[in-house]
BADO-170661 format. One record per residue (C-alpha): chain; x, y, z. Coordinates in steps of 0.2 Angstrom, whole numbers, always signed. Each point is the difference from the previous one (the first is absolute). Layout:
BEGIN
{A,{X,Y,Z}}
...
This chain:
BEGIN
{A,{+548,+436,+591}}
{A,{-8,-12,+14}}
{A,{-18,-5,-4}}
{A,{-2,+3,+17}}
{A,{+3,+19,+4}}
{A,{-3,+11,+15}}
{A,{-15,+13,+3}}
{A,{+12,+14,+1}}
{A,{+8,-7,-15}}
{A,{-16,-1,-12}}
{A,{-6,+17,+8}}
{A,{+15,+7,-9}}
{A,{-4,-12,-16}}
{A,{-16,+8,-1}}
{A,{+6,+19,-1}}
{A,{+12,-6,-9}}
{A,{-13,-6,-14}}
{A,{-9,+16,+1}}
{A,{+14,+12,-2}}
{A,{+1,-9,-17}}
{A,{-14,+3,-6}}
{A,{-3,+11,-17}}
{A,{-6,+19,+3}}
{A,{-21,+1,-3}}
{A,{-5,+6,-17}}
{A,{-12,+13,+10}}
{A,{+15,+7,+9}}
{A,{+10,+3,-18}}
{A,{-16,+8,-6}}
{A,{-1,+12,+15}}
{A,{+18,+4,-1}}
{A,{+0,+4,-22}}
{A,{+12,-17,-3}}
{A,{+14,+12,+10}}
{A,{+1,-15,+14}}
{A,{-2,-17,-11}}
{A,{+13,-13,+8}}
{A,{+2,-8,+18}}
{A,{+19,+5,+6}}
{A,{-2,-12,+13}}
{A,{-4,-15,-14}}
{A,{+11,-18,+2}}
{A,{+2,-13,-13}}
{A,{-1,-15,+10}}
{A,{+17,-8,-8}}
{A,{+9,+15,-3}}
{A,{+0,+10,+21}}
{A,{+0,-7,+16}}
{A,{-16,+4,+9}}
{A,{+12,+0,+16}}
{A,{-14,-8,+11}}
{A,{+14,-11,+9}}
């Protein structure tokens, strides 16, 4: 990937990055462990974030 990327480009990045993100600990206590994994998780190797 270019070292130099577009706006729109690293806007998409970013949600990108937080979309990966792990589900809160609060969230599995207020739900009794019945939601405990992201679906929308992404190894960085394994899936294309499909940014472009």
């Amino acid at each position: 990937m270019a070292a130099h990327k577009s706006t729109p480009r690293k806007i998409r990045l970013m949600k990108k990055i937080k979309q990966n993100s792990p589900v809160p600990a609060w969230i599995i206590v207020r739900t009794k462990r019945k939601v405990r994994t992201n679906p929308k998780k992404r190894q960085w190797r394994r899936t294309d974030a499909g940014v472009g």
